[in-house]
C-alpha positions as CSV (number, residue, x, y, z in Angstrom):
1,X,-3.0,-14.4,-21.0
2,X,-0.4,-17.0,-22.6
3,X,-0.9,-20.4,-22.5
4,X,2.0,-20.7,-20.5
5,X,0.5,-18.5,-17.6
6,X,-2.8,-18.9,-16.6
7,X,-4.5,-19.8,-12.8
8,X,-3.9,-23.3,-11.9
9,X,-6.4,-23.6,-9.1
10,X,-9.1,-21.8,-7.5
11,X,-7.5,-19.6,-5.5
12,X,-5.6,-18.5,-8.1
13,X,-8.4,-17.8,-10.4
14,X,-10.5,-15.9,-7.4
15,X,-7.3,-13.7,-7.0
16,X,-6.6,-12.8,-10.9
17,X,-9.8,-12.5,-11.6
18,X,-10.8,-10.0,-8.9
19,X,-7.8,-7.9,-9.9
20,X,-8.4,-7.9,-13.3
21,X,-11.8,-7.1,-12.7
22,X,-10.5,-3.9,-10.9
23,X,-12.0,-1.2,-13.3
24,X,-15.6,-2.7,-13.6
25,X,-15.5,-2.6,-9.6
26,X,-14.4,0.4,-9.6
27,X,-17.3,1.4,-12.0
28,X,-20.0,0.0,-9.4
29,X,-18.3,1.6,-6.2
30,X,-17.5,-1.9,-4.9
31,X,-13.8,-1.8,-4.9
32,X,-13.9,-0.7,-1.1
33,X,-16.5,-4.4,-0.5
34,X,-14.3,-6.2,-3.1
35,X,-10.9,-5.5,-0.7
36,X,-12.1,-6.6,2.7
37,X,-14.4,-9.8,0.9
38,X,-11.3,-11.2,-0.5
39,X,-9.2,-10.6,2.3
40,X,-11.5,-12.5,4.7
41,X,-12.2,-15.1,2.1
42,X,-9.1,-16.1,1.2
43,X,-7.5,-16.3,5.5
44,X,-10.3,-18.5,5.6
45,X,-9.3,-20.9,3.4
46,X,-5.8,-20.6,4.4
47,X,-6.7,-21.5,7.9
48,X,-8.4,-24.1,6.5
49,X,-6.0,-25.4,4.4
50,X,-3.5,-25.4,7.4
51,X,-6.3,-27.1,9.8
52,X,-6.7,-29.8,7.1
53,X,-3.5,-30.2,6.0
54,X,-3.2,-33.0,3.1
55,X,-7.0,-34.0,3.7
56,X,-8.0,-31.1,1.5
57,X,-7.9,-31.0,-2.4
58,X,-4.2,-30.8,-3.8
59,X,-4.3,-27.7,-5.5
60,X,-5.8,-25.9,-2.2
61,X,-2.9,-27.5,0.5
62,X,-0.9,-25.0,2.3
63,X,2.6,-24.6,0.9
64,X,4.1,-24.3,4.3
65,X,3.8,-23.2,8.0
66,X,3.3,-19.7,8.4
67,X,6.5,-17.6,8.2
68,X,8.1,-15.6,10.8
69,X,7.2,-12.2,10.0
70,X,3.3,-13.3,8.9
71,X,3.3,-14.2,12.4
72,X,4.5,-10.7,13.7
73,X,2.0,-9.2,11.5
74,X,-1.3,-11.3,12.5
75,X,0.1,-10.7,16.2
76,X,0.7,-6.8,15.0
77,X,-3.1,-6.3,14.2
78,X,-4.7,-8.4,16.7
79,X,-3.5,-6.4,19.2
80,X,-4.4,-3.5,16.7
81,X,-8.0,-4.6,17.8
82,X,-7.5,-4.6,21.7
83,X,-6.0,-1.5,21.6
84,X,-8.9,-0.2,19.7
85,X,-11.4,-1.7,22.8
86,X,-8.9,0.1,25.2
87,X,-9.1,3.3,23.8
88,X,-12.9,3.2,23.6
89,X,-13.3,2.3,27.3
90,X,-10.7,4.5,28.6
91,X,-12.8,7.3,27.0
92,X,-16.5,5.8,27.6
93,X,-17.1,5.6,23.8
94,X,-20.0,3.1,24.4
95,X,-20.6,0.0,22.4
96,X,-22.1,1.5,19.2
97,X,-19.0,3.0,18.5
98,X,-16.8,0.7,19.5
99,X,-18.4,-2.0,16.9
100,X,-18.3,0.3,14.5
101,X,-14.6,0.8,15.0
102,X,-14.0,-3.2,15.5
103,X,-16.0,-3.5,11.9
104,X,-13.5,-0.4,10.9
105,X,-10.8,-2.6,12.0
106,X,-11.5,-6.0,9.9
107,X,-11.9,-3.5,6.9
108,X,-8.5,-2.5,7.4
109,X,-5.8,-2.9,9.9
110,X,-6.8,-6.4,9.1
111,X,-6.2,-6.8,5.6
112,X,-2.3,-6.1,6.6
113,X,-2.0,-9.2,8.2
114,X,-4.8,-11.3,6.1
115,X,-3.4,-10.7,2.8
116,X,0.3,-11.7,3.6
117,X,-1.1,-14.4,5.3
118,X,-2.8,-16.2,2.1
119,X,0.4,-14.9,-0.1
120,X,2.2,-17.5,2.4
121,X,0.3,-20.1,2.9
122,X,-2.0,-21.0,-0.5
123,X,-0.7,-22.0,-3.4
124,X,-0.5,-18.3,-5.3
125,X,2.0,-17.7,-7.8
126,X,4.2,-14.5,-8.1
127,X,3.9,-14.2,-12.0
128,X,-0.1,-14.3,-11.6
129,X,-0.3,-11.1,-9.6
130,X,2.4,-9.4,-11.8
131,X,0.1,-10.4,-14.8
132,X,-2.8,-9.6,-13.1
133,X,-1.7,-5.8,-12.5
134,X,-0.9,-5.6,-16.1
135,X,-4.3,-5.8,-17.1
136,X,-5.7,-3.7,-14.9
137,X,-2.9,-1.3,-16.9
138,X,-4.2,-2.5,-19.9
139,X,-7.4,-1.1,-19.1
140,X,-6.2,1.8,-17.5
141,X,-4.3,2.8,-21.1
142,X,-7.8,1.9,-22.8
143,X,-9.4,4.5,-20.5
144,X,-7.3,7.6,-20.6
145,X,-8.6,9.2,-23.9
146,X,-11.7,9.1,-22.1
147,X,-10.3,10.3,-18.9
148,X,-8.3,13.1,-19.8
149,X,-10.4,14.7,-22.6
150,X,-13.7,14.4,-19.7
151,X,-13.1,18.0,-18.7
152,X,-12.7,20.1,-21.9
153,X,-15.6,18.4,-23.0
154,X,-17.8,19.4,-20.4
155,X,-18.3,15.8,-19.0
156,X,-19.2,15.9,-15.0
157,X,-16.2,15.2,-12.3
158,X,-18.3,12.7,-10.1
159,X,-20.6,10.3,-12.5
160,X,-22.2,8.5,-9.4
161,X,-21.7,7.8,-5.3
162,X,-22.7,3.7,-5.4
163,X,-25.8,2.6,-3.0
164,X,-22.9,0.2,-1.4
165,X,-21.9,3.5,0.3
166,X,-24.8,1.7,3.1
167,X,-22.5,-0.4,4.1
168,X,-20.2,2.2,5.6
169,X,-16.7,3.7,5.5
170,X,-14.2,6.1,5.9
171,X,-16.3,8.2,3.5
172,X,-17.7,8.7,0.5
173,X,-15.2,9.0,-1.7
174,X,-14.9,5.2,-1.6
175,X,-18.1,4.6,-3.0
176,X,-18.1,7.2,-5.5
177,X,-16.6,7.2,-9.4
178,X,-14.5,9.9,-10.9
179,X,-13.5,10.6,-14.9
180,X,-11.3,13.5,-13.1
181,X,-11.2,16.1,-10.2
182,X,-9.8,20.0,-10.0
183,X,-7.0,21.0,-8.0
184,X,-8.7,23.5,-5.3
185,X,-5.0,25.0,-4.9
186,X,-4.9,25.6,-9.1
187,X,-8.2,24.6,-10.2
188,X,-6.8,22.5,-13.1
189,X,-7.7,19.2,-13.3
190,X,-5.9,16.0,-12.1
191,X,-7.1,12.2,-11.9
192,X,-7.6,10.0,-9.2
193,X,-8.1,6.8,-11.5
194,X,-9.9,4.0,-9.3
195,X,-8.9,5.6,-6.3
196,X,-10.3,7.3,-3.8
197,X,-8.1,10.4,-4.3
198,X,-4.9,11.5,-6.3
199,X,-1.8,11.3,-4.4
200,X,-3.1,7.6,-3.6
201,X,-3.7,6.8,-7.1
202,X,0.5,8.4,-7.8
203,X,1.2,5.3,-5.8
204,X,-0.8,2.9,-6.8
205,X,1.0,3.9,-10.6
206,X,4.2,3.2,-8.6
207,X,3.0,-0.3,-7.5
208,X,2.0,-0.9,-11.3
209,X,5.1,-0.1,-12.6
210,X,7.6,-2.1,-10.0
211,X,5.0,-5.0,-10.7
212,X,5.8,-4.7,-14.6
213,X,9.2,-4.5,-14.2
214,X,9.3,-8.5,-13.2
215,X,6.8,-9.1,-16.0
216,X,8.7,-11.7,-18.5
217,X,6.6,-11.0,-21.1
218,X,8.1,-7.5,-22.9
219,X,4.2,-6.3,-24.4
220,X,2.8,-6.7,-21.1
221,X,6.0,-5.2,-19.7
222,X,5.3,-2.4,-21.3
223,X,1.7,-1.8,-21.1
224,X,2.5,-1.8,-17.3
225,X,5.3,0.9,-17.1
226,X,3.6,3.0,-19.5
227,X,0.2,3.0,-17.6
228,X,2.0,3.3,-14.2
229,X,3.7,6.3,-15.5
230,X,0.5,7.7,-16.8
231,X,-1.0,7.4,-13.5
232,X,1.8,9.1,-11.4
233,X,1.9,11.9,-14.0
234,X,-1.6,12.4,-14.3
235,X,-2.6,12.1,-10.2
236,X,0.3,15.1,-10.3
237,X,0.9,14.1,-7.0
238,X,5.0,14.8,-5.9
239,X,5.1,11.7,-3.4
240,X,4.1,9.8,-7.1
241,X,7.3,11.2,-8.2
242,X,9.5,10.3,-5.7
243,X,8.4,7.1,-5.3
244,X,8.6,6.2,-9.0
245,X,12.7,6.8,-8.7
246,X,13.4,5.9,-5.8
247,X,11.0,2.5,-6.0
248,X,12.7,1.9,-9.1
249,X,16.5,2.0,-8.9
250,X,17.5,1.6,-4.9
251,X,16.3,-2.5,-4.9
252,X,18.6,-2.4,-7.9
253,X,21.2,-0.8,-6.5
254,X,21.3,-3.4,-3.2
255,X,23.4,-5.8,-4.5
256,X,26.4,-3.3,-4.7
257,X,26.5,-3.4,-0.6
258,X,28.1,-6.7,-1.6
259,X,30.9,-5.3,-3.9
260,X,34.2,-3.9,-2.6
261,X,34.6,-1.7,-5.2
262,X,31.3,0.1,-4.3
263,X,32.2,0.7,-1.0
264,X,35.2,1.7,-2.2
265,X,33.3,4.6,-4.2
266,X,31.3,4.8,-1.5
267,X,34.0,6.0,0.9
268,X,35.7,8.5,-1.9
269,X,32.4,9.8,-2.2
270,X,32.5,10.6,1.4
271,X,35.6,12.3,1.5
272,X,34.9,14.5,-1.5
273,X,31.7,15.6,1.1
274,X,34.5,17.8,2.3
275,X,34.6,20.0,-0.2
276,X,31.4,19.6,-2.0
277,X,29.5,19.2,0.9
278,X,28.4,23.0,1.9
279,X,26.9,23.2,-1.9
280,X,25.2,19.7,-2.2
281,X,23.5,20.5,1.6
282,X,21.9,23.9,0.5
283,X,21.1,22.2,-2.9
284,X,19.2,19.4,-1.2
285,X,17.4,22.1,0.9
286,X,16.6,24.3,-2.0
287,X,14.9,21.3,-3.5
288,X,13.3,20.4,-0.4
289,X,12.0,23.8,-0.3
290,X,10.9,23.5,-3.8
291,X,9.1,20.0,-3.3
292,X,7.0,21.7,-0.2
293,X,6.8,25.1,-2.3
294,X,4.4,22.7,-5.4
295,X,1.6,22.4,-3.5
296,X,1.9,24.8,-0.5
297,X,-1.3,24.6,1.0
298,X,-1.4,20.9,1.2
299,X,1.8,20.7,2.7
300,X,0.6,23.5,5.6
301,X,-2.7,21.6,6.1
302,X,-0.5,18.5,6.6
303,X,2.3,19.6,9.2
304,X,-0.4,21.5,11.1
305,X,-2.6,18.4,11.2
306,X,0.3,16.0,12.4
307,X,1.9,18.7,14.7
308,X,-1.9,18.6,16.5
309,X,-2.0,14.9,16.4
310,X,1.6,14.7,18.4
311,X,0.5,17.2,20.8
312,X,-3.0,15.8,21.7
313,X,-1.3,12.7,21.8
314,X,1.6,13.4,24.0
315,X,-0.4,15.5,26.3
316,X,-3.7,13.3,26.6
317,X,-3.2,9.7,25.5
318,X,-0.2,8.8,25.5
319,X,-0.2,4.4,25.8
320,X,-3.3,3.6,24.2
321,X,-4.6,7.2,22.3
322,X,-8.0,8.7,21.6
323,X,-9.8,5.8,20.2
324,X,-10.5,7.6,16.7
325,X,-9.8,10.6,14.8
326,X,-11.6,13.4,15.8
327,X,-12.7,16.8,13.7
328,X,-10.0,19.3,13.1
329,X,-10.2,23.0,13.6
330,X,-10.1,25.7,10.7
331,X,-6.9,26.2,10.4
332,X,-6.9,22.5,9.0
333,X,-9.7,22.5,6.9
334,X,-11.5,20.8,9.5
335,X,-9.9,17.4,8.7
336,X,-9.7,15.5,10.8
337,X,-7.2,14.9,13.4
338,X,-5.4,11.7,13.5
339,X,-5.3,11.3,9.3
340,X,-2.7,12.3,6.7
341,X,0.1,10.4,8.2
342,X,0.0,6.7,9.4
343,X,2.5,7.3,12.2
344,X,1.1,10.2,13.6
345,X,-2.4,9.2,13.5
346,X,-1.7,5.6,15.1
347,X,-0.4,8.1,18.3
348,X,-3.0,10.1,18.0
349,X,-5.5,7.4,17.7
350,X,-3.9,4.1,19.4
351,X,-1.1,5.6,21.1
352,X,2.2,3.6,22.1
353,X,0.9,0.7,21.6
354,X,-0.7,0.3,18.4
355,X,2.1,2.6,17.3
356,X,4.7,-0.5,18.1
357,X,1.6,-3.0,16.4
358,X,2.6,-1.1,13.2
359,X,6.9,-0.5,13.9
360,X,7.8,-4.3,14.2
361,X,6.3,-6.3,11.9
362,X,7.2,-3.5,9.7
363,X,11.1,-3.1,10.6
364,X,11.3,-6.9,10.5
365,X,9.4,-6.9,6.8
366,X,12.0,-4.2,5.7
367,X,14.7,-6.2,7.0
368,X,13.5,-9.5,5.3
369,X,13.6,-7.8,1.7
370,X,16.7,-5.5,2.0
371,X,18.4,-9.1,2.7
372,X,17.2,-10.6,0.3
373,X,17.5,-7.4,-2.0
374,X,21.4,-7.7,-2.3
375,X,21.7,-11.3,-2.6
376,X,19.5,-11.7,-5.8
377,X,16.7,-10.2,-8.2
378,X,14.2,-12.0,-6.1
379,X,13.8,-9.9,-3.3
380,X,13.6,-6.7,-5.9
381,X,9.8,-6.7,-6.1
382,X,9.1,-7.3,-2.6
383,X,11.7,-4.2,-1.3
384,X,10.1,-2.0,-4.3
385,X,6.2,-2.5,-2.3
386,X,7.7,-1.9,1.3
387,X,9.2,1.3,-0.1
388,X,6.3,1.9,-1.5
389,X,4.3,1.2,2.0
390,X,6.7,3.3,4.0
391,X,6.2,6.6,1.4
392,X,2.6,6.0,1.9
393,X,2.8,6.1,5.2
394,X,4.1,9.3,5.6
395,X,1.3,10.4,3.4
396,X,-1.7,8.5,4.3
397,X,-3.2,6.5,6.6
398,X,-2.1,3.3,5.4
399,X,-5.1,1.1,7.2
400,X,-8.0,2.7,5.3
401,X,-6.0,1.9,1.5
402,X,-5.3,-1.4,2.2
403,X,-8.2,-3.1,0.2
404,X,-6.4,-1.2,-2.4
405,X,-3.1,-2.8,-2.1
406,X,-3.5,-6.3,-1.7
407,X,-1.4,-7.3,-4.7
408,X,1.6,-6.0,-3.4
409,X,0.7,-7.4,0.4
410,X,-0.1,-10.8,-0.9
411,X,3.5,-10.2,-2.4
412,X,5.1,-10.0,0.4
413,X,3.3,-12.5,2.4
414,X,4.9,-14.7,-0.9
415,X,8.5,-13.6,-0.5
416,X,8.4,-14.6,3.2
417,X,7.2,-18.0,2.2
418,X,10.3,-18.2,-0.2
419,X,13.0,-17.2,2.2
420,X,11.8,-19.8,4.5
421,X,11.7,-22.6,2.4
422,X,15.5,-21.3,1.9
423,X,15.9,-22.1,5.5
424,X,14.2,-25.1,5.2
425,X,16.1,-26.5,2.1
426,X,12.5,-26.9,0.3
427,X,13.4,-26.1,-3.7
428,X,11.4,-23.3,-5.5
429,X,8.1,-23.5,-6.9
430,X,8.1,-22.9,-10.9
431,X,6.3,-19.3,-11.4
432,X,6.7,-18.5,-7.6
């Protein structure tokens, strides 16, 4: 680290030093404890630096009130939770369960609201999570001799599942560490990195690399892309792909809704659609077809499993869902129903109403950093991660990799602090 960028209080030194501490959690199973720990430690002391206001130390005091859109998202969650204790007693799913779904919850619908809430309201500087990622790529790059020689040399795909797996959670697979995995579809390998699978670890290489691209330092800069890249490449995951150009250039690109002379290309373009259009629809359906066509099986397994979930939840649960995923049939895999897909699964699970828990702070998040996306590079970072979150969610269930992304949540909980000191006329903090 330079001595112009290092933590400057405690916060900051429990938040850089758990992330770049990421690998060595990883190699104890503990990142799945880490997440949720952190999460819970640090909304404590942001309620308590907002209770105590200038009583506490300096370096802990709240830089603000809580923004907007933090707001939306702690209300979001919370009723996240009573939806989760409606589902369970509309289907008599007894108190054992529904503990164990409540301690589900404060692992990870949570950590959605938690994490932006302590990017808001302690005194965290942008520049020490963008560092803090590129040391985690620093030892990522370190690592990958290691990881991709592991299976011509005859090295096992799972070293160790951690005793932490005690403590419970979605499954094993957070507990357990990987040097590599094989494709069932090809049976070639691929890597999952410190994730829990592949396609997660694509994106978590797309986080790294938006996060390097505001790095000011040009080594660390690079270390970041280039391990970023590595990991989308090497998770050979297609939603890696897409996110690494699209992530990329459209924050980038924003500003241009400003500039006449783009909307002026904008509306030739348009026009010309007239012509070209017929061959630029079947080309974008070829590669649509194409994109499905990579990894066919996964892509069945995934439209059947969502197609269920709607169904189910249409025809059986429709306001507050099923209470919790619930095993698939064969023609799935047997996975269960109510995964895959964030969306899908909050119907399935939580119905309308924890399906709207998710939509609005969400819309009003997107909102917040398209804004702020054309009027300057600041809101570049912030617009990158909710493109980010949205691809996930059509992917993944975004709840259970939360204690993954708290970086990029933090982030945002950051960039709402900074548009609304804007509001309030309050000048920058250096580093922010």
């Amino acid at each position: 680290m330079t001595p112009d960028l290092r933590p400057a209080n405690p916060v900051e030194t429990l938040v850089y030093k758990t992330l770049v501490w990421t690998w060595p959690f990883y190699f104890v199973g503990a990142l799945y404890v880490v997440g949720p720990v952190l999460a819970w430690t640090l909304g404590a002391i942001a309620v308590l630096s907002l209770y105590l206001g200038p009583a506490i130390r300096s370096d802990l005091r709240a830089t603000g009130t809580i923004p907007p859109v933090v707001w939306a998202w702690l209300i979001g969650m919370a009723a996240m939770l009573v939806v989760l204790w409606l589902g369970h007693l509309d289907w008599s799913l007894g108190t054992k369960q529904t503990i164990k779904s409540s301690i589900g919850w404060a692992k990870g619908w949570a950590l959605l609201a938690l994490f932006p809430l302590a990017g808001a309201v302690l005194p965290i500087r942008r520049d020490i999570l963008v560092r803090g990622q590129c040391v985690v790529a620093l030892w990522t790059l370190v690592l990958a001799p290691l990881l991709l020689v592991a299976p011509y040399i005859g090295l096992p795909e799972k070293i160790f599942t951690s005793p932490l797996k005690a403590i419970g959670g979605p499954g094993p697979e957070y507990f357990s560490v990987y040097l590599f995995t094989y494709d069932p579809a090809t049976w070639t390998p691929r890597w999952q990195f410190y994730a829990p699978w592949s396609p997660f670890a694509a994106l978590l290489g797309v986080v790294m690399v938006v996060f390097a691209l505001e790095e000011k330092n040009r080594n660390w800069k690079a270390i970041g892309i280039a391990a970023g890249v590595f990991m989308i490449l090497a998770s050979k995951s297609r939603m890696g792909l897409v996110g690494l150009v699209a992530c990329t250039t459209v924050p980038r690109l924003m500003p241009l809704l400003l500039r006449g002379w783009a909307w002026q290309a904008g509306a030739a373009l348009t026009a010309s659609m007239a012509v070209i259009g017929p061959m630029v629809m079947q080309s974008m359906a070829d590669g649509v077809k194409a994109f499905k066509g990579a990894r066919a099986d996964s892509t069945r397994v995934r439209e059947t499993l969502q197609r269920i979930a709607y169904e189910r939840w249409k025809g059986e649960a429709v306001w507050f869902g099923h209470g919790t995923v619930q095993p698939g049939p064969h023609i799935v895999e047997f996975m269960p129903i109510g995964s895959h897909h964030t969306w899908y699964a909050l119907l399935f699970v939580k119905g309308v109403a924890g399906f709207a828990a998710l939509l609005v702070p969400m819309v009003w998040q997107t909102w917040l950093v398209m804004y702020d996306a054309t009027r300057g590079p600041r809101g570049r970072l912030p617009m990158a991660i909710v493109m980010t979150l949205i691809l996930l969610s059509f992917g993944e269930n975004m709840e259970i990799e939360a204690y993954m992304l708290w970086p990029a949540l933090m982030i945002l909980g950051r960039h709402a602090r900074e548009m609304s000191d804007d509001r309030l006329g309050v000048p920058a903090a250096k580093g922010s």
